[in-house]
C-alpha positions in Angstrom: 0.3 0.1 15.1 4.3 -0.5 15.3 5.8 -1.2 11.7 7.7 -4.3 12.9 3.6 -5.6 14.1 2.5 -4.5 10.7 5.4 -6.3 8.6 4.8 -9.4 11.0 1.3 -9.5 9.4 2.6 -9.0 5.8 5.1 -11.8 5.8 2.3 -14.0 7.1 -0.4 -12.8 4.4 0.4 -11.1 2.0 0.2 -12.7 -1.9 3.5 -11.4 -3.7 5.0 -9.1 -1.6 7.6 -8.8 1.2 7.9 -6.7 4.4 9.2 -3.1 3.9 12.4 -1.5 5.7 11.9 1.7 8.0 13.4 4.2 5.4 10.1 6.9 4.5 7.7 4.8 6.9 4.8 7.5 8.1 2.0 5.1 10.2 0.6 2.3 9.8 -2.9 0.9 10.6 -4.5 -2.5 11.2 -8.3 -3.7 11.4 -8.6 -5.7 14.7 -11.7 -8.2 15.8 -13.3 -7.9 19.4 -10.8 -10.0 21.0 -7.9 -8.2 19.2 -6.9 -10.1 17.0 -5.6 -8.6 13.7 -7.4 -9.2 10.4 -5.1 -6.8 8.5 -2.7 -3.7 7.9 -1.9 -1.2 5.8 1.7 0.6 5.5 2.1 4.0 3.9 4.9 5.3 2.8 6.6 8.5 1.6 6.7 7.8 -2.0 9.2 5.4 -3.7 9.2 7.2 -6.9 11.0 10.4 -6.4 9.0 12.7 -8.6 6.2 12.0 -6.8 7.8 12.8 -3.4 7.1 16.5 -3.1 6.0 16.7 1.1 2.3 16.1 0.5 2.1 13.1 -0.6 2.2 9.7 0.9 1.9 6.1 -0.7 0.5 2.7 0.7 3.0 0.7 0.4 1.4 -2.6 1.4 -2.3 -3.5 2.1 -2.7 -8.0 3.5 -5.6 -9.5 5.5 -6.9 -12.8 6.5 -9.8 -12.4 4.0 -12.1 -11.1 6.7 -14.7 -9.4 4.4 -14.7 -5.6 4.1 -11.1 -5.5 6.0 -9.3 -4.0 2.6 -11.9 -1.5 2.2 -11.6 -0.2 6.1 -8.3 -0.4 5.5 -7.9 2.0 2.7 -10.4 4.3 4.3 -8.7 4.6 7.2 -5.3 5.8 5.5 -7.3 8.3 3.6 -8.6 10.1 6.7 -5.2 9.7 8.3 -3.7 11.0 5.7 -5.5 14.1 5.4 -5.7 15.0 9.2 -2.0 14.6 9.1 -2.3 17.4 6.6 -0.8 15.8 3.4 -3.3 16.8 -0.1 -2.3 13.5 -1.7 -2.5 9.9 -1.6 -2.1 7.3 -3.9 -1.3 3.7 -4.2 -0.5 0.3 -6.7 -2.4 -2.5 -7.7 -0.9 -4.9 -10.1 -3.6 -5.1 -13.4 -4.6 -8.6 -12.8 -6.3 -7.1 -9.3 -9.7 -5.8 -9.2 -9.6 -2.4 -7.6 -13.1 -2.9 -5.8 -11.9 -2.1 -2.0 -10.3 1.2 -3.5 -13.4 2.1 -5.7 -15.6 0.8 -2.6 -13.0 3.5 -0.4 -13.4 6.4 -2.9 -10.5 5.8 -4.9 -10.1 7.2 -8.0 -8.1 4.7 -10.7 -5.5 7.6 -12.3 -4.0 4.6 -15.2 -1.3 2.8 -15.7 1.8 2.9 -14.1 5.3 1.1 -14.8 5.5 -2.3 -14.1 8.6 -4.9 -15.4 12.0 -5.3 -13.6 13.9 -3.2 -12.3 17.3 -5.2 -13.4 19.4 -2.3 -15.3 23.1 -3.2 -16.7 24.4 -1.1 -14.6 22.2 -1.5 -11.7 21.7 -5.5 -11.4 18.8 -6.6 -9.4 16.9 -9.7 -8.2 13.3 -9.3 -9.2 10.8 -10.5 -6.2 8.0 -9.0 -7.4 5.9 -9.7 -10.1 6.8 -7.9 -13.3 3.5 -6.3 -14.9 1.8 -3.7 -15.4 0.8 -1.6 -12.4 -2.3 0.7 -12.0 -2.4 4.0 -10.0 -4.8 5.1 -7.7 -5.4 8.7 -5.9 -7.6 8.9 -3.0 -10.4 11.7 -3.8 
């Protein structure tokens, strides 16, 4: 699936986040009906925190659907196997604390703790927050 296809879908559905730009953009997948209609996507990412960018490692950077049951879980599943036939040895993702985790459990996702969270407004580095600012958990595919 083409980026700009998957970012359609994300600015259409997804709760509290916006479309990404091309910069670190690796594939991107989408769960389709028998008529081919999309019920969601997933975009992963080289990592946005620069520690963690070390070559094998990839992040999904945004998961949305229509609420079509079970489309989250095939989602993360099939960025898993992607991942790994691609040859990378990691991949991990965000959920913000308030959200459940069940797809990723239901996926074989293994929940690594917390992870950052707030603005990212510095004195010397103004920004607009249009995120929401807490706490973040970390996931690693197993």
């Amino acid at each position: 699936m083409y980026l700009s296809e998957a970012n359609e879908f994300v600015k259409r559905f997804h709760r509290h986040h916006l479309p990404i730009n091309e910069r670190g953009h690796k594939f991107s997948v989408g769960v389709i009906d028998e008529k081919g209609k999309i019920l969601g996507v997933a975009i992963t990412t080289r990592p946005v925190a620069r520690a963690l960018d070390d070559g094998w490692t990839l992040e999904i950077r945004r998961v949305a659907t229509d609420g079509t049951k079970n489309a989250c879980s095939i989602l993360y599943g099939a960025c898993r196997r992607a991942c790994f036939a691609l040859g990378f040895k990691r991949l991990i993702t965000y959920t913000l604390e308030s959200e459940g985790g069940a797809s990723l459990r239901a996926s074989n996702y293994k929940l690594l703790g917390q992870a950052g969270g707030g603005t990212w407004n510095r004195i010397n580095r103004p920004r607009i927050d249009k995120h929401p600012l807490e706490k973040k958990l970390l996931w690693e595919a197993q």
